[in-house]
C-alpha positions in Angstrom: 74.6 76.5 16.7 75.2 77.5 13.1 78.3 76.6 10.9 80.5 73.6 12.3 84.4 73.6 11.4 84.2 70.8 8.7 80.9 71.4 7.5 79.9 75.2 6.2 76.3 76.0 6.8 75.8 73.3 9.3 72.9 74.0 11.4 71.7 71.7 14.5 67.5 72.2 15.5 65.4 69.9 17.7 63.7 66.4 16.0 60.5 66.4 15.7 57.3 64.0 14.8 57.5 65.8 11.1 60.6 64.3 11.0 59.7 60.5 11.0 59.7 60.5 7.3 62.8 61.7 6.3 64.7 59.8 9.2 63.0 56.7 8.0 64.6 57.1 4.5 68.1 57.7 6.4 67.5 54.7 8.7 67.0 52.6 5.3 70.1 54.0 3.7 72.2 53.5 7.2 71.2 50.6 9.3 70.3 47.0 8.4 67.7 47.1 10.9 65.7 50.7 10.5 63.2 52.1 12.6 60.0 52.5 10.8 58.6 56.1 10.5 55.5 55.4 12.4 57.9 53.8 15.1 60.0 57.0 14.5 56.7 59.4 14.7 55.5 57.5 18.0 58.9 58.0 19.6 59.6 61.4 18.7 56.3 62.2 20.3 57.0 61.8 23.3 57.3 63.3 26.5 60.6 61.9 27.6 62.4 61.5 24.3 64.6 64.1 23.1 66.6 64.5 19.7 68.7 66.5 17.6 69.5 66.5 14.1 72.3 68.5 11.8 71.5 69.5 8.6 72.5 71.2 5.5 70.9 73.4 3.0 67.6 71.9 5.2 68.3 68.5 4.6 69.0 66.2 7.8 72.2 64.6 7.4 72.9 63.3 11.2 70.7 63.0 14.4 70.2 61.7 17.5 67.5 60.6 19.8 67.6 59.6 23.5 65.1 58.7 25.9 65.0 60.0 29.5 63.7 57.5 32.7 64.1 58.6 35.9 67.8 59.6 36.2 69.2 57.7 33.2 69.6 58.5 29.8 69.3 56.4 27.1 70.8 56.8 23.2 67.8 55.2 21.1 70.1 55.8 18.0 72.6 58.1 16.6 73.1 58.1 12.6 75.4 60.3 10.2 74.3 59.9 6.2 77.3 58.3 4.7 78.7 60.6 2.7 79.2 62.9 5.4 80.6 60.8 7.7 84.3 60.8 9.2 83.5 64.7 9.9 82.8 64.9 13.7 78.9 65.0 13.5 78.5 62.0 15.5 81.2 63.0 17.8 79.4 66.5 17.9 75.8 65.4 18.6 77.4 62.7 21.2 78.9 65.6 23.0 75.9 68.0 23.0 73.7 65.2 24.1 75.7 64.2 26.9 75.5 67.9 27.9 71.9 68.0 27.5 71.7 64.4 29.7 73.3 66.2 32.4 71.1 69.1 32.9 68.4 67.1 32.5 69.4 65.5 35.5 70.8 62.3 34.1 72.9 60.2 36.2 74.0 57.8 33.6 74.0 57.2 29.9 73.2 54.1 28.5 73.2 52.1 24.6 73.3 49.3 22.3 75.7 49.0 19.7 76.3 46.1 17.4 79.0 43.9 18.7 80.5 43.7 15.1 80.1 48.0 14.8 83.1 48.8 16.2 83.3 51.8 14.2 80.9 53.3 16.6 82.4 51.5 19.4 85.4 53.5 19.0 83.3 56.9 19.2 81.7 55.5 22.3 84.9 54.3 23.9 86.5 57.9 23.0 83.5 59.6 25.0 84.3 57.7 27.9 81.3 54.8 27.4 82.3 51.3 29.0 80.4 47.7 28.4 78.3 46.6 31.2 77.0 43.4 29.4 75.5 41.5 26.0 72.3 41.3 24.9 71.9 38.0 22.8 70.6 37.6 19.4 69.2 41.7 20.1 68.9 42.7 16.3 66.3 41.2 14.1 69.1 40.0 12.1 70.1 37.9 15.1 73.9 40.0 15.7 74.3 40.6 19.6 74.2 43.6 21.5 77.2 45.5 23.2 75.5 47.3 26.2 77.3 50.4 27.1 77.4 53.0 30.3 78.8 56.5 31.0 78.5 57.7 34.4 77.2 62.0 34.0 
């Protein structure tokens, strides 16, 4: 897909290992607990793991990665650069990853979220995503877990 309606000369391409390092500086800039790019690099190399990232000018400025197992999909992250977020990229690699889940064969989707994140709570919740339970103390930092589900 090239272009998006917010953001001209968006294009959206498949992760890959190569891109551990730049989604390692991202992960720094964005969440208080980053993957590492080795973590990042082992991931993305995988045989079940699939991602997505948009960029600009061919920079990655949003992506997502999800794992497959069995018939369930899981969202390992999903994370937009700050100063292009509030423009529908999350909301636009949610969607196309749900799509993607479902011919893949995936039953359900499942995530974590930060219980005090409700920012991307409120994405989730607008796709449809509904807690099934907490995970304590999940995040290094010691914050819980929401768990959530979408049936696909």
């Amino acid at each position: 897909m090239n272009g998006h309606k917010l953001i001209p000369g968006l294009r959206l391409r498949s992760l890959t290992p190569e891109d551990a390092r730049s989604l390692s500086y991202i992960e720094l800039e964005i969440f208080p607990a980053p993957w590492s790019e080795d973590s990042l690099k082992t991931f993305l190399a995988l045989h079940n793991v699939d991602g997505e990232a948009a960029t600009l000018d061919g920079e990655i400025i949003a992506y997502v990665f999800v794992q497959y197992a069995a018939d369930e999909a899981h969202i390992l992250n999903l994370g937009v650069r700050p100063r292009y977020r509030r423009k529908g990229l999350a909301t636009l690699l949610l969607v196309r990853f749900l799509e993607r889940a479902r011919k893949q064969q995936a039953r359900v989707c499942y995530l974590e979220v930060r219980v005090g994140n409700t920012a991307a709570q409120k994405l989730y919740f607008k796709q449809k995503f509904a807690p099934v339970s907490v995970r304590k103390q999940y995040y290094p930092d010691g914050e819980d877990a929401l768990i959530l589900a979408k049936r696909l």
